[in-house]
N, C-alpha and C positions, 0 to 999 in steps of 0.2 A: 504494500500500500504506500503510495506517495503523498507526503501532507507537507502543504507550505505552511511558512511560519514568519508572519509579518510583524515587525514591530521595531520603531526608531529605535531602540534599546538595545543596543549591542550586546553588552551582557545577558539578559535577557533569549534572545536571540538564540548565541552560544548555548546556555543553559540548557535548552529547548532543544535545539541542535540534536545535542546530545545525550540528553535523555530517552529522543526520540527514536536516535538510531541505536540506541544500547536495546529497544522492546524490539529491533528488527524491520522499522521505518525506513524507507527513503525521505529524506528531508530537503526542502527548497526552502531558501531564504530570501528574503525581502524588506528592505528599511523602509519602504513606503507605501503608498497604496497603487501609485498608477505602478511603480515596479513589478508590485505583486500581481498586478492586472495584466502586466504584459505575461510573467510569467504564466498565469491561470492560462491565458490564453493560446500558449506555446506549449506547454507540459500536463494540462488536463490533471490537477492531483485528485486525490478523493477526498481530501478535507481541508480545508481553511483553518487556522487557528490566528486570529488577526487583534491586533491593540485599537483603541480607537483614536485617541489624538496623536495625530502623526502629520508633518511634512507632508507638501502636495495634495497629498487626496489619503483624508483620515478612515477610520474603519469603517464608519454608517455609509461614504459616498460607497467603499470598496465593497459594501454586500449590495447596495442597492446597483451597483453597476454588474454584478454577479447574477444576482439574481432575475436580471433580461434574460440571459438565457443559458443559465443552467440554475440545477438542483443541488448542486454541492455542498454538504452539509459546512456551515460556517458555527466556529467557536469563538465568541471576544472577547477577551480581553480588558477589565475596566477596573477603576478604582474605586472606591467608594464613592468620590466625588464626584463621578462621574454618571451619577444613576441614571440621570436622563438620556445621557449619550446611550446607557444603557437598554434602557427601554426604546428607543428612535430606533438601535440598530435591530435588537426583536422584531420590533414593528416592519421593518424592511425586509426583514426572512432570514434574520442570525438563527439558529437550531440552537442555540448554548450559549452560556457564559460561566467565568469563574471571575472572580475578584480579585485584584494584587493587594497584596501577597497572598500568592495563593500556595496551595500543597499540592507538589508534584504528582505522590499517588493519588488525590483527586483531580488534576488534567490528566492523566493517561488515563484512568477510570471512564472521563465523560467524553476521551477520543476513543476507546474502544465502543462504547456504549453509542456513536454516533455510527462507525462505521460497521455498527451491528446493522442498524437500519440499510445500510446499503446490502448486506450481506444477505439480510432476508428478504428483500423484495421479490416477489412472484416473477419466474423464468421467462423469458417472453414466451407468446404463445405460439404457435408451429404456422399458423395463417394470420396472416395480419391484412385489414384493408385500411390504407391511410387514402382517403378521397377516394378516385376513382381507382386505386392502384392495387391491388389485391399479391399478395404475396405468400406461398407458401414452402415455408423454410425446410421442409422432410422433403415433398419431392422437388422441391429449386423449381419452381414455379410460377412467374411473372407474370400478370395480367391488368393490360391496362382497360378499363372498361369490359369489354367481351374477346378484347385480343391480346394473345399473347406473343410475350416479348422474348425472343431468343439471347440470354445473356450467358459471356462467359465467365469461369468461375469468380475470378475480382471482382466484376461487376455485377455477379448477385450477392458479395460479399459488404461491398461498398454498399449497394443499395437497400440490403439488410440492417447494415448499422444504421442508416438514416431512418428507415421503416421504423425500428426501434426508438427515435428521438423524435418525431416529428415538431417541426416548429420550432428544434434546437440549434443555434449554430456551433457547429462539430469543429473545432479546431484544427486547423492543416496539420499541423505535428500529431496530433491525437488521431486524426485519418490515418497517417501515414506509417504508426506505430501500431495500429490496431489492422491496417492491411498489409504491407510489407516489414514488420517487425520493426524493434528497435535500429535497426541498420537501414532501415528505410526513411526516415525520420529529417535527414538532411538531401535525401531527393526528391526535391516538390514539383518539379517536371513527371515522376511519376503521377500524381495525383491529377494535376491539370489534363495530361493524355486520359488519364479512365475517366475523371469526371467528361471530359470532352463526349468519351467515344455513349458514357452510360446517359447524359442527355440526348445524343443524338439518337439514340435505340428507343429513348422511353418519348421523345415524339420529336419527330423530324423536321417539323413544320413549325415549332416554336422549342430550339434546343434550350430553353432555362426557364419553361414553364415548372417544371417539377422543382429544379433542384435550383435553388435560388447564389449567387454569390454574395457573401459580407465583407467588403472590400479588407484588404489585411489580418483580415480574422478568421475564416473560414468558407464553411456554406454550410444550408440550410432546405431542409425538404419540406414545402407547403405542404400543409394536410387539409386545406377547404379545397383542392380543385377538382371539378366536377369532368367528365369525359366529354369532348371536342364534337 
């Protein structure tokens, strides 16, 4: 599991660092909030642990810029003085909070307890229909409206992960690592060719009706479009 860990406080920071990867974490750091937004959006973690007053863009803007489009469970960070930063970042879709100073074994307690939630979430299910697009994942099954779409493996693989997210923008690195592996990661000319060839298959006549692009940050699979 990969969890970033924002916070002007260097110390801090370190502490966390290392704590984290002593439970067997992969750990990303960040002093700021757009840092860490560049990061979220390059390396996909599966959990936030973020401070709220910070440099540039403090923790409430960084869940509420999070929270457009993705679910990732966010933990923050606050003082006591802080209670209303507190509650603002709740209200925007923080999952957690601890208080400084806080106890170690109760932050790894409520990161475990966070990425339980992710752990039990319901398997996708084997047929999906997002709009008029119908997919079924056992027999590799493409159908857009009543006609089906002859796709090769990548490209029922890519269009699977989207099926899976609809309305999410899926970060290039995170495509990249979830279809060509970790070693895929730094060639995003592969992604540009499959996205190219997997819009042109799923409708010819308008290639980015489906699969939308988010300029420097990824793309994204509309789920209201109706058959042509």
């Amino acid at each position: 599991m990969r969890i970033l860990v924002v916070d002007d406080e260097r110390q801090i920071t370190r502490v966390l660092r290392t704590s984290l990867q002593s439970c067997g974490y992969e750990v990303l750091v960040a002093n700021n909030g757009m840092q860490a937004f560049d990061l979220f959006r390059n390396q996909s973690p599966d959990l936030i642990i973020t401070d709220l007053g910070m440099p540039e863009m403090g923790g409430i803007e960084l869940t509420r810029a999070i929270r457009r489009i993705a679910e990732t469970p966010i933990i923050v960070l606050s003082v006591r003085e802080q209670e209303t930063m507190k509650i603002n970042a709740l209200d925007e879709g923080a999952d957690d909070y601890v208080t400084k100073p806080f106890s170690m074994p109760e932050l790894l307690a409520r990161v475990r307890a966070n990425l339980r939630k992710i752990d039990q979430t319901d398997p996708p299910p084997a047929q999906l229909t997002v709009g008029c697009l119908f997919i079924d994942s056992a027999a590799r099954v493409v159908r857009v409206g009543e006609v089906e779409i002859h796709l090769t493996p990548k490209e029922f693989d890519l269009l699977l992960l989207f099926a899976n997210n609809p309305n999410r923008v899926l970060a290039h690195k995170y495509l990249l690592r979830q279809i060509w592996g970790p070693a895929g990661e730094d060639q995003p000319e592969y992604l540009r060719v499959l996205i190219a060839q997997l819009r042109k298959k799923l409708d010819p006549a308008d290639s980015s009706r489906f699969i939308t692009s988010e300029p420097w940050v990824g793309y994204r699979l509309r789920s209201e479009l109706t058959s042509s």
